[in-house]
Steps between C-alpha positions, in 0.01 A plus 500: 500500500413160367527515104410288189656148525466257276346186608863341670556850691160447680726385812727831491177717435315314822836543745519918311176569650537300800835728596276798324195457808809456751701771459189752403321355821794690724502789286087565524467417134645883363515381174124437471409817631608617151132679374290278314450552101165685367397194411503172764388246304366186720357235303318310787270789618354809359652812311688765778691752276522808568456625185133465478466614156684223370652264669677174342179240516556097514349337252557163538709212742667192445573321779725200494547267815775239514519288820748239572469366852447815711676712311280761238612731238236731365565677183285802415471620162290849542346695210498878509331774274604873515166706406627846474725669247778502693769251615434369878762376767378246668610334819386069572410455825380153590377334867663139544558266753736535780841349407432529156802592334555685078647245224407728232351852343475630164311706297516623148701854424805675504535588847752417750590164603182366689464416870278432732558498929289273747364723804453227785133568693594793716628723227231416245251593778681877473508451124149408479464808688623769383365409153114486658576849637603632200217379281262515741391152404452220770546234253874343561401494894337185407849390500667596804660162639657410159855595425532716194742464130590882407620514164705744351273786270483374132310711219210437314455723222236713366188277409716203501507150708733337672573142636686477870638169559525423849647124727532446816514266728438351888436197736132426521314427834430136575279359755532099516434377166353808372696783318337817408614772260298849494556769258390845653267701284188724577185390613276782405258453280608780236833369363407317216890466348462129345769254651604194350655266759682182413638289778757192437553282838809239501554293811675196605241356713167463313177796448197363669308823330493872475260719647430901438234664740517801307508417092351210306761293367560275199761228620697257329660190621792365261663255782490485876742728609396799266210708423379832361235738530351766277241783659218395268342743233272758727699448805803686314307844605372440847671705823649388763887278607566224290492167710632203453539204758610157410466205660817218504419110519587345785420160376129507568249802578620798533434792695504822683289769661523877407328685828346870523461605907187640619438593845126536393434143419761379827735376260486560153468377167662254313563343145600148435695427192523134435646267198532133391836355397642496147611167511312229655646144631571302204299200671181735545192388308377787318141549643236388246139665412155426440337736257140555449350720219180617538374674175218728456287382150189743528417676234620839540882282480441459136738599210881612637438433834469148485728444238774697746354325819583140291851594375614585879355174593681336271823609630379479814476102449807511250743659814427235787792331583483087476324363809296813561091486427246661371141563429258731251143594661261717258238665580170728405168371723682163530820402559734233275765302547772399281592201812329390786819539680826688401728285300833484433692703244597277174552531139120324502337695785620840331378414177153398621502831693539682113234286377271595776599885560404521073138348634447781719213764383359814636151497597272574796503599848792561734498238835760629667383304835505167359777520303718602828365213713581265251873564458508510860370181561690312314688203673795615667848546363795257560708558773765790474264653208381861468161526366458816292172609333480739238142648451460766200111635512388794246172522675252550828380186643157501293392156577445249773663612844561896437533632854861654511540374896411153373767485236743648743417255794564182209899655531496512848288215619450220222883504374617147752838492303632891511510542128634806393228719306694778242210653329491665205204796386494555155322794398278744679180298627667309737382525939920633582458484892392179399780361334778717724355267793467163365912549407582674837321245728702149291870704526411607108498805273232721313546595175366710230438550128382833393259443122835486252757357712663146455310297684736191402820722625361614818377107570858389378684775718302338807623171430829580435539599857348185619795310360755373774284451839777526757298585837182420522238587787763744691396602819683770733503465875626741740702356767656613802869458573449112641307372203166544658219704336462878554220628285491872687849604370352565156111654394348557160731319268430491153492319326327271761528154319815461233490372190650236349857583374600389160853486357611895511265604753608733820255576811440880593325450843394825687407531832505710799711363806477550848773486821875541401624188504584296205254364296515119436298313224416171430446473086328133457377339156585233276811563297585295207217256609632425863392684860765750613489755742744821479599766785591880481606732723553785510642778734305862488800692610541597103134643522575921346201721372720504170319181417169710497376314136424208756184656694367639173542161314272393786233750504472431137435143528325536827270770329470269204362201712271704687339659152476123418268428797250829431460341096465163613165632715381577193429094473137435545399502896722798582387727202183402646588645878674783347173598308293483822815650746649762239843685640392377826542135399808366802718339279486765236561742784834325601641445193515837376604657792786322487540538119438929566779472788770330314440664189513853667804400684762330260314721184416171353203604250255201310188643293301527836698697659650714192289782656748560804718684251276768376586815670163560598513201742510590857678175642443648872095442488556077518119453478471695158811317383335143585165613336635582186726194458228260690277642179788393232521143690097440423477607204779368309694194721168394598263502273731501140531104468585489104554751228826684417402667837560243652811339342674816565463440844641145513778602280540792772472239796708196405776780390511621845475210714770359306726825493851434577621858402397826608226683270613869609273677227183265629443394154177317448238431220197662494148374393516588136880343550695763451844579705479716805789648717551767735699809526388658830552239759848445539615175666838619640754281795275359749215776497199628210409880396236590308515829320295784587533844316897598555536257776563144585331347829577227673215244524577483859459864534174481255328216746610732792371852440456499105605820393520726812795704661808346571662439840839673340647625194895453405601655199676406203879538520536623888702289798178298596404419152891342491456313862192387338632386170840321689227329788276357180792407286604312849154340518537371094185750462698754331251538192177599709654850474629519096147567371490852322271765667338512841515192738283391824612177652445328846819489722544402851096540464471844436456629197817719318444716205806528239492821365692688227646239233453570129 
């Protein structure tokens, strides 16, 4: 057995359990057939003792990642809690990697020496096992395909804790430039164990960025060649693997392509992870902005508003860098100018800009119209320049040109020099839809104050970003393997245009793909201020159905666009067909068919179709289903165009078409704004159930034949329920049968009932 080392034996402990996995491989592993303690204790998925009335509970996990070049070591510090009056054995049992190998394991107490044995994959499948039999408990099958750490039993005494210190260590996977680090834990929805997970990356060729499909993460940059992550404050409790890819520089873009097969689609799916280089040519002119302010004064801005709204200006103006330009429009039923033109950033220019910002008053109407068309008209920039607008409203257009499609056509038609439109809402009476399109159609951003949040912060934060233009006007092309264009190997990519990428921006680029060959991309745009053209690409062989985050990240997105189109009919000649047309309207009748079908299918919930999770649902009558959801669409995308109603629904919207990460509890605001999430539809591998009574059902098998007899049951525990288990472990789909009670999925299109778990 591999043993404590200290931090110079971590060689001897990786060759111990190297010779361990060789010499217990020809002997059929008798030393783990040793019977497991009452209590198995594994920290990445739920409780399985089988001492139900008390079993050691985890309280808490610390996870800390160290990576130098390919190499990982993951240290687990584990928190443990005896309940009952009575001291506990306890056994550690933990899924890993394949080749990982034990550096360390401790605990506190008196007992023997600790130790701790690594079961490669085909004996922790037997492990995993004969503890499910014994409990009765499908959880751990989520599992099978890992290799397994066995410690050696260590008390816990009567109503007292316990910390378990656990290292080890293995090679991670790399594919090109990209390496990728997982950490196996349970995706269901009811382990709610809070992990803190720190990751420190050293490497000898520079990070281009860091990217985690399934936890938000904060991430620091002290030089080049290192970086860190932390999962960020909520994201500490959410299910589900811990992912990590990283991306190194190769001197200019970077990039590679993480692929999900799908026979359905005649290819698959696919995710695009893409980053800039740390270090740019030292001749390389950094690329220089024009910024335009355009600042509501009507009357309802008066008191802290406008006093906030003229402090971020001011730093606005104070944080250009020498040669870049700028302009201050006002506005309430006219429109003001601070210059005729943009001008120059100098010690003179900025102080004029104080002197007129502390002329500015709130009073009147709100010309949203007018004020747009005149920032956009302005001459155009200098060559190499990106022209950036930043519009803050706290109102409905009330005077002058008021028609929403009018104000949305200025962005799209009357804006000759592409300026960039990032507008802000402050408040509650602001037209949302409104202000989400005039951003989306200029490669710009939405965002919102709530009444009582920093308006100057949120305006600042913006900016902030804006800082560093590296490639502008990006543009991705899909090529064939000659160069020449082949726009059929890819459909329904979002996002369909790309932004502009600043200094410390990455593209995530979904898609679905068609064919097997390799994909090839052209990536165009002006980088640092000069025309350059970049190609990827990228061989599908790696495609597995273990990357199954990939097709949900792209129903949510996709979803998220097509909820988009429904609100922006709500502008004023749609709303006006809709009224006439009702349900029956074409467009409407398009859109959410395709919102009910994706939705039902990945068990990707919004507030319209929340409903699909109530038990009394029956997802098998699709014209019911449609009905109620085409009724949610109307009455709330459609026809809520301001209010806190409304607001909730763009903070919902540019949340999801912007999601990089999974959302596995479908979190969402509602329209009063408060937090929503979802305990009954469980987003598990590559398939969605939603929970009715004691049973789980496959979405598949819901859209099928709803709730009606099964084709065949297989019971818990017997020989087919094992075939099963090994074929689904085989297919990385291992989880679909670890839900507790009754399950009815779709395989080989029939429909199987699981029977007989606890």
């Amino acid at each position: 057995m591999a043993r404590t080392g200290r931090r110079g034996g971590a060689v001897w402990v990786a060759m111990g359990v190297a010779v361990l996995c060789a010499a217990a491989s020809a002997q059929h592993y008798a030393s783990s057939a040793r019977p497991f303690a009452s209590n198995i204790v594994m920290p990445q998925g739920r409780p399985a003792s089988r001492d139900a009335a008390g079993p050691v509970r985890v309280t808490d996990v610390t996870a800390d990642v160290v990576i130098l070049e390919q190499a990982a070591t993951t240290t687990l510090e584990i928190g443990l809690e005896n309940p009952t009056g009575s001291r506990q054995e306890a056994e550690l049992v933990v899924p890993v990697p394949q080749g990982a190998a034990v550096r360390s394991f401790t605990f506190q107490g008196t007992a023997k020496e600790p130790s701790a044995e690594v079961l490669p994959k085909g004996e922790a499948a037997r492990a995993y096992e004969q503890i499910v039999a014994k409990v009765r408990d499908p959880a751990m099958l989520e599992f099978l395909g890992y290799a397994l750490i066995r410690s050696s039993v260590f008390p816990v005494e009567a109503r007292g804790k316990q910390r378990v210190r656990l290292t080890y260590e293995h090679l991670l996977a790399a594919d090109g430039d990209r390496i990728d680090y997982v950490l196996p834990r349970s995706e269901s929805l009811d382990y709610a164990v809070p992990w803190m997970i720190a990751v420190q990356i050293t490497s000898k060729r520079p990070i281009s960025t860091l990217y985690s499909p399934s936890h938000k993460l904060e991430v620091k940059r002290p030089d080049a060649s290192t970086a860190s992550a932390r999962v960020q404050g909520q994201a500490a409790s959410e299910p589900g693997p811990f992912r990590l890819s990283y991306l190194l520089d190769g001197g200019s873009v970077s990039a590679s392509l993480l692929a999900y097969p799908d026979p359905k689609v005649g290819g698959g799916y696919f995710l695009l992870l893409a980053g800039l280089p740390v270090a740019h040519p030292a001749a390389a002119e950094p690329v220089k902005r024009e910024v335009t302010l355009v600042l509501d004064r009507s009357g309802s801005m008066n008191g802290g508003k406008l006093e906030q709204v003229r402090e971020a200006a001011q730093q606005i103006v104070a944080g250009l860098k020498d040669g870049e330009t700028f302009n201050i429009l006002s506005y309430n039923e006219a429109v003001e100018r601070f210059a005729q033109k943009p001008v120059v950033k100098t010690k003179e220019s900025e102080a004029a800009a104080r002197e007129y910002l502390r002329s500015v008053t709130s009073r009147g109407g709100t010309n949203i119209h007018d004020a747009l068309v005149e920032a956009l008209r302005q001459e155009a920039p200098r060559e190499g320049v990106l022209p950036v607008v930043l519009f803050l409203t706290d109102g409905l257009p009330t005077v002058g040109e008021t028609s929403e499609v009018a104000i949305r056509d200025v962005a799209s038609k009357g804006n000759p020099h592409k300026r960039r439109i990032f507008t802000f809402g402050v408040g509650v009476d602001v037209n949302t839809p409104l202000l989400e399109r005039l951003a989306s159609e200029t490669r710009g951003s939405a965002t919102f104050a709530l009444p009582g949040e920093d308006v100057e912060a949120k305006v600042a934060r913006v900016y902030q970003h804006l800082a560093g233009p590296l490639l502008t006007s990006p543009d991705l092309q899909t090529v064939d393997e000659g160069g020449q264009p082949a726009p059929a190997r890819v459909r329904d990519v979002v996002p369909a245009v790309l932004p502009d990428l600043f200094d410390g921006d990455q593209v995530v680029l979904l898609g679905r793909y068609v064919g097997e060959k390799p994909l090839c991309f052209f990536l165009t745009g002006d980088y640092l201020g000069r025309a350059r053209r970049f190609r990827f690409s990228f061989d599908l062989a790696g495609a597995t159905t273990r990357n199954s985050f990939v097709p949900r990240l792209w129903a949510t997105r996709k979803i998220a666009v097509l909820v988009d189109a429904i609100r922006q009919l709500g502008a004023d000649h749609d709303r006006m067909a809709l009224a006439s047309a009702g349900p029956a309207y074409p467009k409407m009748k398009e859109l959410v068919d395709e919102i009910v079908r994706l939705s039902m299918e990945f068990g990707v919930l919004t507030e319209y179709t929340a409903f699909l999770a109530r038990e009394g649902t029956d997802l098998s009558r699709p014209d019911e289903v449609r009905a109620a959801a085409t009724e949610n669409f109307i009455n709330r995308a459609v026809r809520s165009r301001s209010g806190v109603g409304s607001v909730n629904q763009s903070l919902n919207s540019v949340a999801q078409q912007q999601q990089s990460s999974l959302n596995p509890r479908n979190a969402y605001y509602d329209p009063s704004m408060n937090a929503v999430t979802f305990s009954n539809v469980q987003q598990v591998n590559d398939r969605a159930f939603y929970q009715r009574g004691n049973r789980w059902v496959d979405s598949q098998a819901l859209q099928q034949k709803g709730e009606a007899a099964p084709d065949r049951v297989v019971q818990f525990g017997s020989e087919e329920f094992r075939r099963l288990a090994l074929r689904l472990a085989e297919e990385g789909r291992p989880g679909t049968i670890s839900l507790r009670g009754d399950i009815l999925m779709v395989l080989d299109g029939e429909t199987v009932l699981i029977s007989g778990a606890r």
